[in-house]
mmCIF file of the N, C-alpha and C atoms, coordinates in Angstrom:
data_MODEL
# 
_entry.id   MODEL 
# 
loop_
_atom_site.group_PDB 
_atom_site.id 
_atom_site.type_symbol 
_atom_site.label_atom_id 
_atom_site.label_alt_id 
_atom_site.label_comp_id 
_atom_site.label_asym_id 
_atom_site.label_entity_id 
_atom_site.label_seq_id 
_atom_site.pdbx_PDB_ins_code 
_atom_site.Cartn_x 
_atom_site.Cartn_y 
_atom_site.Cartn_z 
_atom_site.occupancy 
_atom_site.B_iso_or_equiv 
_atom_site.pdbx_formal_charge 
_atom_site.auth_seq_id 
_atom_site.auth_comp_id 
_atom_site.auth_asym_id 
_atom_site.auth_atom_id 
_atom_site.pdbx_PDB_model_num 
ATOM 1   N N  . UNK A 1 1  ? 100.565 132.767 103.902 1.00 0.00 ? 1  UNK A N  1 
ATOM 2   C CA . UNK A 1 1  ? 99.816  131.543 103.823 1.00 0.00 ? 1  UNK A CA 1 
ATOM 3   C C  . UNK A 1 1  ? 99.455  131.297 102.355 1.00 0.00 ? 1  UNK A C  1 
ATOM 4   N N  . UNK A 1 2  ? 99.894  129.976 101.887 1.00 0.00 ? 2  UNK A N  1 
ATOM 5   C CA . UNK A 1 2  ? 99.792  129.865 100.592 1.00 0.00 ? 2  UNK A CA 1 
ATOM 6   C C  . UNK A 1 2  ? 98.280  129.110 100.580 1.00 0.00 ? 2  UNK A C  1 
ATOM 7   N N  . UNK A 1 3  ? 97.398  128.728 99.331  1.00 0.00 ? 3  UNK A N  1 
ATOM 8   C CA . UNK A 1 3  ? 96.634  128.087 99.054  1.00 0.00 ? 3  UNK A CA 1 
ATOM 9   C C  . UNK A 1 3  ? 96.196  126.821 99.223  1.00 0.00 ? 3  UNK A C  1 
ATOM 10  N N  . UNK A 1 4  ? 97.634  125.902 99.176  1.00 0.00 ? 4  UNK A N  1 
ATOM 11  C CA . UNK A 1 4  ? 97.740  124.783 99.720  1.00 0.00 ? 4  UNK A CA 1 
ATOM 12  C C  . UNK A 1 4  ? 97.541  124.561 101.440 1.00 0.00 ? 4  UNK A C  1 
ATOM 13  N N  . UNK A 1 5  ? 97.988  125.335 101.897 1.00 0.00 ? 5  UNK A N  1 
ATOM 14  C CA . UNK A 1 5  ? 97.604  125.692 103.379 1.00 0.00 ? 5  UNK A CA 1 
ATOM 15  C C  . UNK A 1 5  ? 96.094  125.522 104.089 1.00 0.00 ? 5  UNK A C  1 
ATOM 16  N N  . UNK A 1 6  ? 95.842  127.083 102.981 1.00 0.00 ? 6  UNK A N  1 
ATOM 17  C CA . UNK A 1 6  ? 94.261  127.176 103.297 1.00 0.00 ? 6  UNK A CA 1 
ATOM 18  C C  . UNK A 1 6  ? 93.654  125.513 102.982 1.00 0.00 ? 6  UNK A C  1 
ATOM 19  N N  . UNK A 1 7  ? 94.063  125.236 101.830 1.00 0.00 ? 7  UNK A N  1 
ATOM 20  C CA . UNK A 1 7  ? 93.100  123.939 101.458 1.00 0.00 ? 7  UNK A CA 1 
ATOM 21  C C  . UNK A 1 7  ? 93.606  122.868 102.899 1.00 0.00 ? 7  UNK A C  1 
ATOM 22  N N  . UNK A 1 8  ? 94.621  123.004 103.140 1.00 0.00 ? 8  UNK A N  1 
ATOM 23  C CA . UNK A 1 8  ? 94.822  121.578 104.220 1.00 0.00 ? 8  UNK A CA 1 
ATOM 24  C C  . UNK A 1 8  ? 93.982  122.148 105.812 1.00 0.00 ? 8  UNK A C  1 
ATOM 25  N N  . UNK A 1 9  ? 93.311  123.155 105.680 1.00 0.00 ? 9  UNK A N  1 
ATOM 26  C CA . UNK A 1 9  ? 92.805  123.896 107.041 1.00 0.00 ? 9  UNK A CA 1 
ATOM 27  C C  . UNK A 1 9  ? 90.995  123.623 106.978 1.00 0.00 ? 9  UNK A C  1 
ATOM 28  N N  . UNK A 1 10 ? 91.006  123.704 105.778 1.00 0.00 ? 10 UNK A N  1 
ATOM 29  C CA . UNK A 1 10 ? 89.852  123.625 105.206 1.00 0.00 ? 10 UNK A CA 1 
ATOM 30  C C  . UNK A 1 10 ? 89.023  122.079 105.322 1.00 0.00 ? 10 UNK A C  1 
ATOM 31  N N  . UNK A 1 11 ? 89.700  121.461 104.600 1.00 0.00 ? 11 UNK A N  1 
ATOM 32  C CA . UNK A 1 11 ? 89.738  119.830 104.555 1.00 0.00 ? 11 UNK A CA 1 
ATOM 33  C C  . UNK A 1 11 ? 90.336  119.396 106.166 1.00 0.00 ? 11 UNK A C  1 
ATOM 34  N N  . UNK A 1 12 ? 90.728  119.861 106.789 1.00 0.00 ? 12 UNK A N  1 
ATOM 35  C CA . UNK A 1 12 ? 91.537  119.549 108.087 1.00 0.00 ? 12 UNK A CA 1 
ATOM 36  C C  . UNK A 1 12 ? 89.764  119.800 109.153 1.00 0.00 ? 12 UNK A C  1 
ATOM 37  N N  . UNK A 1 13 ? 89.584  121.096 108.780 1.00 0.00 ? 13 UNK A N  1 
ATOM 38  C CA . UNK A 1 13 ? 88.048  121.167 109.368 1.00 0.00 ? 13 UNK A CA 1 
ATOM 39  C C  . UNK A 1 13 ? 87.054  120.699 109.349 1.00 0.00 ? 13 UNK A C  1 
ATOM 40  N N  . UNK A 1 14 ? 86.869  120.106 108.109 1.00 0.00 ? 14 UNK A N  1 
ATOM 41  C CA . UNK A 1 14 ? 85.711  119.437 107.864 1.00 0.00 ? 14 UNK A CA 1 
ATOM 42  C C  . UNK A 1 14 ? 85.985  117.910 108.175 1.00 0.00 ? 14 UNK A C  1 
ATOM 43  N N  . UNK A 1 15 ? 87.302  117.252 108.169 1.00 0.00 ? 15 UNK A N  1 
ATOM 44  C CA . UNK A 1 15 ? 87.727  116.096 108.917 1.00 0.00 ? 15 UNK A CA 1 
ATOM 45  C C  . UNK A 1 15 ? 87.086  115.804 110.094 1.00 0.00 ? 15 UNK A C  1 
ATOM 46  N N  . UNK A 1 16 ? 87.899  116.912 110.907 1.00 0.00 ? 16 UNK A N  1 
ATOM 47  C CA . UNK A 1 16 ? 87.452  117.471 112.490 1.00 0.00 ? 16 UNK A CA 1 
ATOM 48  C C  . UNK A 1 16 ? 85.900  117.208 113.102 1.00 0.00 ? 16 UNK A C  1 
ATOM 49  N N  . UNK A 1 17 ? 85.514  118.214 112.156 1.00 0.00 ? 17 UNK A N  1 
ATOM 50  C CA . UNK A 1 17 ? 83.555  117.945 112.669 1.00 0.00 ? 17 UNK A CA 1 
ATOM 51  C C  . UNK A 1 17 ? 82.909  116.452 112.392 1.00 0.00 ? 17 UNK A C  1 
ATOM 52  N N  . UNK A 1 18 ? 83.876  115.939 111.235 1.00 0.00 ? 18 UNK A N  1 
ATOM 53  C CA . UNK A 1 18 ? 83.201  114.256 110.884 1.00 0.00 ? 18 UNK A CA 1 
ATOM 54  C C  . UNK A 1 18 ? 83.541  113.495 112.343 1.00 0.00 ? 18 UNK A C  1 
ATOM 55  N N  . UNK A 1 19 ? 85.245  113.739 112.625 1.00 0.00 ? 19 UNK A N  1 
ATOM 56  C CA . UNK A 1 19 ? 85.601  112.584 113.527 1.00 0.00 ? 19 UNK A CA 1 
ATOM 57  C C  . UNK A 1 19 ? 85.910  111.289 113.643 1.00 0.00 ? 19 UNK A C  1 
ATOM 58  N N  . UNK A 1 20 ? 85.891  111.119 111.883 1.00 0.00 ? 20 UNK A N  1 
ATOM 59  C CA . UNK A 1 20 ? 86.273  109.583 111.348 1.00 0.00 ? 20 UNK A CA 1 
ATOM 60  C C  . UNK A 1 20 ? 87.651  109.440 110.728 1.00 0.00 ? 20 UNK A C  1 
ATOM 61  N N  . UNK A 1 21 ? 88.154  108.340 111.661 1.00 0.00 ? 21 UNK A N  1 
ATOM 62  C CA . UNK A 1 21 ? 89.646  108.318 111.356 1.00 0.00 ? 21 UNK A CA 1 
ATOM 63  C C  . UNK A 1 21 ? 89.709  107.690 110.380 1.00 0.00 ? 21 UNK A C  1 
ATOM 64  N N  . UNK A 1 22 ? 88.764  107.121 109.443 1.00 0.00 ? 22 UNK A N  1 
ATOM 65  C CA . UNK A 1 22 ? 89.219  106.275 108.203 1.00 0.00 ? 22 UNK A CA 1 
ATOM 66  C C  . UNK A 1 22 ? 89.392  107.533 107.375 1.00 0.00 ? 22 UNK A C  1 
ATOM 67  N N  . UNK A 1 23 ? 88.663  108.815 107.631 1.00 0.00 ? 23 UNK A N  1 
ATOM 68  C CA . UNK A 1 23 ? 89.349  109.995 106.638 1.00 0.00 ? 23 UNK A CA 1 
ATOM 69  C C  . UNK A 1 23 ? 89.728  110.588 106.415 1.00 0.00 ? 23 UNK A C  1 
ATOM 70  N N  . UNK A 1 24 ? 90.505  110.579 108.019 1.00 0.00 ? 24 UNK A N  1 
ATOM 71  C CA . UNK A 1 24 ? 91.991  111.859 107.887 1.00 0.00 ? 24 UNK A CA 1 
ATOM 72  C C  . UNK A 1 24 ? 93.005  110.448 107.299 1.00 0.00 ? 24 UNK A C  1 
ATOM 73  N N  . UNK A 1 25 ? 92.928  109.151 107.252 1.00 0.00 ? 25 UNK A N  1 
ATOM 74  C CA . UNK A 1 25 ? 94.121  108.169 107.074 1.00 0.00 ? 25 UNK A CA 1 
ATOM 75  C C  . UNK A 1 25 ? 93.402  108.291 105.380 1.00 0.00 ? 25 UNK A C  1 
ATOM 76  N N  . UNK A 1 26 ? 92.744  108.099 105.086 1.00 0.00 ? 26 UNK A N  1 
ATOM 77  C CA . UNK A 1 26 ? 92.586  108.598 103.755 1.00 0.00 ? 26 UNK A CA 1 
ATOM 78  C C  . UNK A 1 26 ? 92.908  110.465 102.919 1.00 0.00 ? 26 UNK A C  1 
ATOM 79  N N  . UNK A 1 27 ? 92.699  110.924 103.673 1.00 0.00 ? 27 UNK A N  1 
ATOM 80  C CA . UNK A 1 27 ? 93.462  112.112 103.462 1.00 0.00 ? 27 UNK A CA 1 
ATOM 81  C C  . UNK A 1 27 ? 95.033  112.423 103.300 1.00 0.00 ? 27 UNK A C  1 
ATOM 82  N N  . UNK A 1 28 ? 95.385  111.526 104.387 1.00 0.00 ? 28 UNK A N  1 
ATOM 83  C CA . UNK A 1 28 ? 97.330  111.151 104.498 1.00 0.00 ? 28 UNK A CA 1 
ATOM 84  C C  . UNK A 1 28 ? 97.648  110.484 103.542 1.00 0.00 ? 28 UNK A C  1 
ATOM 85  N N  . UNK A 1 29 ? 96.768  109.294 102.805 1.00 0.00 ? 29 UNK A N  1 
ATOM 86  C CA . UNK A 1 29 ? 97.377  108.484 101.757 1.00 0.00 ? 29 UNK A CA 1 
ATOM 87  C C  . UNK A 1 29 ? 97.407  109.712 100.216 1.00 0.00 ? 29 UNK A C  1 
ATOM 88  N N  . UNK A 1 30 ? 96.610  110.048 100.600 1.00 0.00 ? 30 UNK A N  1 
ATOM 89  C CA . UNK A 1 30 ? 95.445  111.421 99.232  1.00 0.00 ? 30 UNK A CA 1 
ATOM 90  C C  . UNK A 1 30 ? 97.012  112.503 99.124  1.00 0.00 ? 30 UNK A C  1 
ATOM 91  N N  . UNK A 1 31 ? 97.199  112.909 100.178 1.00 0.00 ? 31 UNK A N  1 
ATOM 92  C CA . UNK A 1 31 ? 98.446  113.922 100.090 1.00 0.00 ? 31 UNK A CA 1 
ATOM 93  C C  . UNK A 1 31 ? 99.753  113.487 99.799  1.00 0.00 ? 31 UNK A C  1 
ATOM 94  N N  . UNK A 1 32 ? 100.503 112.238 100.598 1.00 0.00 ? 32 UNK A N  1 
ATOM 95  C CA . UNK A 1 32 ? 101.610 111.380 99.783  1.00 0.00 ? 32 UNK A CA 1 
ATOM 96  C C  . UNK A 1 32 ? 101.404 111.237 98.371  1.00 0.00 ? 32 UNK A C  1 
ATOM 97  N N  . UNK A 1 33 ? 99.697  110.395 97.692  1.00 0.00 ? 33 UNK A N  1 
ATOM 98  C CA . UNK A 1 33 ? 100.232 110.389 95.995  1.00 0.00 ? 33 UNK A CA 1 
ATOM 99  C C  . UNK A 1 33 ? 100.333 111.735 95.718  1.00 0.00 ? 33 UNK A C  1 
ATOM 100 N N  . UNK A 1 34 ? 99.676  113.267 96.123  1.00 0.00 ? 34 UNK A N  1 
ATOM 101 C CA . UNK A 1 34 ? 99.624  114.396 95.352  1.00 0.00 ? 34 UNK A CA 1 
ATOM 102 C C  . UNK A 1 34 ? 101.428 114.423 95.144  1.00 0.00 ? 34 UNK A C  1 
ATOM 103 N N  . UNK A 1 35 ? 102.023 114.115 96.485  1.00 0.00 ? 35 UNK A N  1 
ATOM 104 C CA . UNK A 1 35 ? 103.501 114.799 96.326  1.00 0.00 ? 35 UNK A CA 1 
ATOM 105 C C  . UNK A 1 35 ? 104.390 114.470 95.609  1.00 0.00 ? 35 UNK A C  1 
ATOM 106 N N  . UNK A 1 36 ? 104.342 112.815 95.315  1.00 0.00 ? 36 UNK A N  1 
ATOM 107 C CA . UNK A 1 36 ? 105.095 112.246 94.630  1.00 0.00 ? 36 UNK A CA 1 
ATOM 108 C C  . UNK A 1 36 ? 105.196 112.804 92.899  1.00 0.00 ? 36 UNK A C  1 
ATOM 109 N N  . UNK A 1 37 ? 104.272 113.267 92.305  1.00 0.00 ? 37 UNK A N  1 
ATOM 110 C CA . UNK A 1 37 ? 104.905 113.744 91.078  1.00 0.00 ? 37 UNK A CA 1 
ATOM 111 C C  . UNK A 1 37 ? 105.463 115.395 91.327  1.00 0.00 ? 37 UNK A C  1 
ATOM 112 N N  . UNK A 1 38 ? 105.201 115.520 92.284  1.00 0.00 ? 38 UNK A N  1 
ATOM 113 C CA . UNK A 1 38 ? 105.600 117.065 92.676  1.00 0.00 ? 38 UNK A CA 1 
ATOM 114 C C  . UNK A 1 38 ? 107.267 116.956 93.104  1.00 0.00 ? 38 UNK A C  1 
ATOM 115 N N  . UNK A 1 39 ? 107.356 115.769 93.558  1.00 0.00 ? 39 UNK A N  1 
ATOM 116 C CA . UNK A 1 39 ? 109.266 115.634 93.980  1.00 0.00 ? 39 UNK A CA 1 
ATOM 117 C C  . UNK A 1 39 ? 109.678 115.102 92.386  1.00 0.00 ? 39 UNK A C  1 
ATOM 118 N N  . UNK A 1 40 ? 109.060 114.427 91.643  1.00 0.00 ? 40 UNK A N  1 
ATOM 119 C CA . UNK A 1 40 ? 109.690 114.395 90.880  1.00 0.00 ? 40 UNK A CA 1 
ATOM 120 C C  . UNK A 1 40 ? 109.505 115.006 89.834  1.00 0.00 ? 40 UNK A C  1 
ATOM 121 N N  . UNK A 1 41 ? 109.089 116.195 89.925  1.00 0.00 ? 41 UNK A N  1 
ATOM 122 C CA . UNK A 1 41 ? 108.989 117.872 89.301  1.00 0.00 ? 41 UNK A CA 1 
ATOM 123 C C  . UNK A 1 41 ? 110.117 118.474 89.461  1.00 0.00 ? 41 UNK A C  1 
ATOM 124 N N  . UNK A 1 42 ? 110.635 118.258 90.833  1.00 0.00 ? 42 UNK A N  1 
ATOM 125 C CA . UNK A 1 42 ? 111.374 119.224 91.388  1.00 0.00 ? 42 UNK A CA 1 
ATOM 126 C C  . UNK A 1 42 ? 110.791 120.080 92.078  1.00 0.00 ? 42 UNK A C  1 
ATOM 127 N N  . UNK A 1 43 ? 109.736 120.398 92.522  1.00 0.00 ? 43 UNK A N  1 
ATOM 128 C CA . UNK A 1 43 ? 108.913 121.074 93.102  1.00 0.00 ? 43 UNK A CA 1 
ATOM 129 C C  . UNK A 1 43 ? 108.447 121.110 94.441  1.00 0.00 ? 43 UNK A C  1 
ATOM 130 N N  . UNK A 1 44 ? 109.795 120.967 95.372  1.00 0.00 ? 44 UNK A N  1 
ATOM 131 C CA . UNK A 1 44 ? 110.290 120.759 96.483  1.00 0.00 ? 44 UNK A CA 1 
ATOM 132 C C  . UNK A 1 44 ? 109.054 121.495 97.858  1.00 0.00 ? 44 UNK A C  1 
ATOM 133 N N  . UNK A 1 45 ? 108.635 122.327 97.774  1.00 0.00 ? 45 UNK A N  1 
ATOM 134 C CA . UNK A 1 45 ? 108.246 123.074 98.770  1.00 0.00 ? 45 UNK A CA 1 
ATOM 135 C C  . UNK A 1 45 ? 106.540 122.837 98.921  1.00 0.00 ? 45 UNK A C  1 
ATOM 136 N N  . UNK A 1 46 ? 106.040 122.829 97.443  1.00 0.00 ? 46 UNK A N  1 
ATOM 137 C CA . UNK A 1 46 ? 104.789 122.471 97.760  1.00 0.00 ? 46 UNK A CA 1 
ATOM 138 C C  . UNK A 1 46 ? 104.619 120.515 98.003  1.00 0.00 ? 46 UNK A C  1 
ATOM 139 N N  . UNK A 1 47 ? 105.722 119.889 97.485  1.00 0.00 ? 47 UNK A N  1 
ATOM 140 C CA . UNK A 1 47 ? 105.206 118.305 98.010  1.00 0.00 ? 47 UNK A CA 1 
ATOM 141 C C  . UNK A 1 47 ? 105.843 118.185 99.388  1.00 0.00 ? 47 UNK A C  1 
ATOM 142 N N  . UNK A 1 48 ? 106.901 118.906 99.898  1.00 0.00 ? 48 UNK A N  1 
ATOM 143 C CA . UNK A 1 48 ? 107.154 118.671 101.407 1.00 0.00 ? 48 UNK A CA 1 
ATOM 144 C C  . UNK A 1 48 ? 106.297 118.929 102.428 1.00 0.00 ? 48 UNK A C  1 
ATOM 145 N N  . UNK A 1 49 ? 105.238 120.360 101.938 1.00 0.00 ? 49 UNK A N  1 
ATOM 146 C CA . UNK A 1 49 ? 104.195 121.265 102.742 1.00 0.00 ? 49 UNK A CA 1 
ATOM 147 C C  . UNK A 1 49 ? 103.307 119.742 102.618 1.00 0.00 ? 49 UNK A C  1 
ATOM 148 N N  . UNK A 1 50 ? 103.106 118.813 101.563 1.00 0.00 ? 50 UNK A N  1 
ATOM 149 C CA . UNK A 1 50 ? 102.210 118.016 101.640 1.00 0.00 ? 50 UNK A CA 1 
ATOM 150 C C  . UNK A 1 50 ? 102.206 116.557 102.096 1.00 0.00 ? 50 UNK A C  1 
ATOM 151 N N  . UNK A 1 51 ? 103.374 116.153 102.784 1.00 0.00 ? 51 UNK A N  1 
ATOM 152 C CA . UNK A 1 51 ? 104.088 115.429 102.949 1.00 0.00 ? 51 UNK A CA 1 
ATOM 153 C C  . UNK A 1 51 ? 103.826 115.250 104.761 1.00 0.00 ? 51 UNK A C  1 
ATOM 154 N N  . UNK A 1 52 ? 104.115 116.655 105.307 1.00 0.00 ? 52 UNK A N  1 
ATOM 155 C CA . UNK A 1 52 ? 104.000 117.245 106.468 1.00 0.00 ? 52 UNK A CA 1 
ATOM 156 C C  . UNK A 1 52 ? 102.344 117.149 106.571 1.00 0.00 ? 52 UNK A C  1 
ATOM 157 N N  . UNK A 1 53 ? 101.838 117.495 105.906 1.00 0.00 ? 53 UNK A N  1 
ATOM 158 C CA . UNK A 1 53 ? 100.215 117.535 105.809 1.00 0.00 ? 53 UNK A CA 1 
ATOM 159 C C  . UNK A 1 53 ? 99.299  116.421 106.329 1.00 0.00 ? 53 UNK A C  1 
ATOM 160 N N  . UNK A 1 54 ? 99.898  114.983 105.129 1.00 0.00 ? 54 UNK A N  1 
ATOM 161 C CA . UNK A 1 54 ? 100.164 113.877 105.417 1.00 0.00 ? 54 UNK A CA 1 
ATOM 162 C C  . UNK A 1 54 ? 100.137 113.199 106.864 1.00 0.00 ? 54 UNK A C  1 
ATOM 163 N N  . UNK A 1 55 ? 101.520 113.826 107.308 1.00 0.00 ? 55 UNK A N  1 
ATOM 164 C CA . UNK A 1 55 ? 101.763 113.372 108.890 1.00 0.00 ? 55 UNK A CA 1 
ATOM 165 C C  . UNK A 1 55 ? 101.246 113.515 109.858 1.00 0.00 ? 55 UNK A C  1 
ATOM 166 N N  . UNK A 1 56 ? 100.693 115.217 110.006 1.00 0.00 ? 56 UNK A N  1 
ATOM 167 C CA . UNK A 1 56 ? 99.387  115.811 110.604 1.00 0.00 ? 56 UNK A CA 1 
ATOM 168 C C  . UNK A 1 56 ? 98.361  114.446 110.089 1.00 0.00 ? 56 UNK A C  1 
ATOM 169 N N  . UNK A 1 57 ? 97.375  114.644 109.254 1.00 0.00 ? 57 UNK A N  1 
ATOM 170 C CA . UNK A 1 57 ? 96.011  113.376 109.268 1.00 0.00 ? 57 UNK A CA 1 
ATOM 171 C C  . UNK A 1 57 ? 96.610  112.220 109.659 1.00 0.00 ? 57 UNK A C  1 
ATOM 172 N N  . UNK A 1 58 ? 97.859  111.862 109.488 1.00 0.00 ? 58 UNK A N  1 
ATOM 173 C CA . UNK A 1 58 ? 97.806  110.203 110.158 1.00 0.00 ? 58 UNK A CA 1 
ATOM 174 C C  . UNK A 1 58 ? 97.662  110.932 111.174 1.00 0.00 ? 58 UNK A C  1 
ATOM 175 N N  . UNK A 1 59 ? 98.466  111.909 112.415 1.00 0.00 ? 59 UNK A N  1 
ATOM 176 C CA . UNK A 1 59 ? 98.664  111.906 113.998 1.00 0.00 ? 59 UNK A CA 1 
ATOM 177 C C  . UNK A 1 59 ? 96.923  111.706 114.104 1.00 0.00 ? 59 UNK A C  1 
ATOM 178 N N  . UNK A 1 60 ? 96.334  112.494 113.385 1.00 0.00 ? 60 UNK A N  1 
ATOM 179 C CA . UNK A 1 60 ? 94.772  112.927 113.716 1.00 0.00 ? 60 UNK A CA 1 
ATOM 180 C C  . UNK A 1 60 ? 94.308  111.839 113.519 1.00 0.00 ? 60 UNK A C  1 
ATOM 181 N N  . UNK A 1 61 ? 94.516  110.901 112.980 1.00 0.00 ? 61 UNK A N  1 
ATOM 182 C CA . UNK A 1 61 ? 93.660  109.233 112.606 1.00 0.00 ? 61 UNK A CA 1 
ATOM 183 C C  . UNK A 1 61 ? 94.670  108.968 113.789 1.00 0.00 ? 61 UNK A C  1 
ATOM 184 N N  . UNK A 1 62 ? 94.906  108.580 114.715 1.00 0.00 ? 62 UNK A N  1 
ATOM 185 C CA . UNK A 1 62 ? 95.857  107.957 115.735 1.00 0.00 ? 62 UNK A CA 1 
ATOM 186 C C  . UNK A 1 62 ? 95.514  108.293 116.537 1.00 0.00 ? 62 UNK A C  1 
ATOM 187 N N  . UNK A 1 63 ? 95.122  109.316 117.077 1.00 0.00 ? 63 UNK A N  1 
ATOM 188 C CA . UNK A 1 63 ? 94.934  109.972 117.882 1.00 0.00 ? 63 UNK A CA 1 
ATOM 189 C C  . UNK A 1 63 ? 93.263  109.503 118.333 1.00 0.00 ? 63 UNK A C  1 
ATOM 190 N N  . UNK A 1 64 ? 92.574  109.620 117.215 1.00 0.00 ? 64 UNK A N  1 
ATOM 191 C CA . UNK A 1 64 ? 91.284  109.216 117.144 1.00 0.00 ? 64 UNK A CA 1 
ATOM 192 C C  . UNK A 1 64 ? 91.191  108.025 117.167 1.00 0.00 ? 64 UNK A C  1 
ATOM 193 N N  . UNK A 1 65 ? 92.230  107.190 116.837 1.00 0.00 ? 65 UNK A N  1 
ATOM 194 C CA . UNK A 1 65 ? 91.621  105.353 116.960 1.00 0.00 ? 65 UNK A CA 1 
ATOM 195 C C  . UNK A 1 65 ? 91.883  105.038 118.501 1.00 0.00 ? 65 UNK A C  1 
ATOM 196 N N  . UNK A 1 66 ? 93.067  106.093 118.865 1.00 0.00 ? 66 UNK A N  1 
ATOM 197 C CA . UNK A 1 66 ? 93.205  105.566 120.102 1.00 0.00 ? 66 UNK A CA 1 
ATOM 198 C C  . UNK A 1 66 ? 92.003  105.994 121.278 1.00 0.00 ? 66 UNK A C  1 
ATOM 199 N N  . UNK A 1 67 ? 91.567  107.012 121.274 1.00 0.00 ? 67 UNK A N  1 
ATOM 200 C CA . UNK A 1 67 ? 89.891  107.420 121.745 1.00 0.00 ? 67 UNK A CA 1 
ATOM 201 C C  . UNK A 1 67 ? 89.057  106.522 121.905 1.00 0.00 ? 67 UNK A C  1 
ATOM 202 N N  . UNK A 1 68 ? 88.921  106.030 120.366 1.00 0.00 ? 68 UNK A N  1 
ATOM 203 C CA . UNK A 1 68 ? 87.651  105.351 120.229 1.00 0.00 ? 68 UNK A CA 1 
ATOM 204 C C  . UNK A 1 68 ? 87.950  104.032 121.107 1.00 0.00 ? 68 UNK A C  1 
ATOM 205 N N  . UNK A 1 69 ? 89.225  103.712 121.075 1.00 0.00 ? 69 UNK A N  1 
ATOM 206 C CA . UNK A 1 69 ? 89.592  102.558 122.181 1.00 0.00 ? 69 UNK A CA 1 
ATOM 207 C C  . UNK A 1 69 ? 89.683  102.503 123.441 1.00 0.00 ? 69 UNK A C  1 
ATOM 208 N N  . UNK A 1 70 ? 89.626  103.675 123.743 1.00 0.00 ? 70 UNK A N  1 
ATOM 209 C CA . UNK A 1 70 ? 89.829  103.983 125.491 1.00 0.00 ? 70 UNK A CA 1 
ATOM 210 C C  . UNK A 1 70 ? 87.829  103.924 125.352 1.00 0.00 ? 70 UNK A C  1 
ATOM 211 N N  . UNK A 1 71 ? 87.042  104.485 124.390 1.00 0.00 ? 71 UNK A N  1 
ATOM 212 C CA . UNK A 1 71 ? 85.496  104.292 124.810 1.00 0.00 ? 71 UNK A CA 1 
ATOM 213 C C  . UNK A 1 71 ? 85.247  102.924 124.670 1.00 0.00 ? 71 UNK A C  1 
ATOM 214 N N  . UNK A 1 72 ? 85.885  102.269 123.503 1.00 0.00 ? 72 UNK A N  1 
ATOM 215 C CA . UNK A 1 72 ? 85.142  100.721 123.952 1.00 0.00 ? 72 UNK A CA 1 
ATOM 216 C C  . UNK A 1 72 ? 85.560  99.931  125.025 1.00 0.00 ? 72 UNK A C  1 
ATOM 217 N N  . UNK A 1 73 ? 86.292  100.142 125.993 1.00 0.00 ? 73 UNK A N  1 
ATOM 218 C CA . UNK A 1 73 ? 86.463  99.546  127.035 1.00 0.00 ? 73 UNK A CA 1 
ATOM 219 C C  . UNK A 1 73 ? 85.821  99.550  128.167 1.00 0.00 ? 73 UNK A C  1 
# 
């Protein structure tokens, strides 16, 4: 387990206990810009790990908007 890991578990947790999907979809936008100078580094493994990271907080903002929509009904 690399560092980047821990940090996306970390930040992934403290997401979790908030429960606000505006900040795992802010977290997903936060990890796409980190990666982009990292692909064009060449630095393949840590912007893909973040990329994937990314995809995780959107599912988790999606997941959660769709909730909050099944309660306001």
């Amino acid at each position: 387990m690399k560092i980047q890991d821990i940090a996306f578990f970390l930040v992934l947790g403290v997401l979790l206990f908030k429960r606000d999907p505006k900040f795992f979809a802010i977290a997903g936008i936060i990890s796409l810009i980190l990666a982009i100078p990292l692909f064009s580094l060449w630095i393949f493994f840590t912007a893909e790990r973040l990329t994937w990271y990314a995809a995780a907080f959107f599912l988790v903002a999606i997941i959660f908007y769709i909730l909050q929509l099944q309660k306001s009904k």
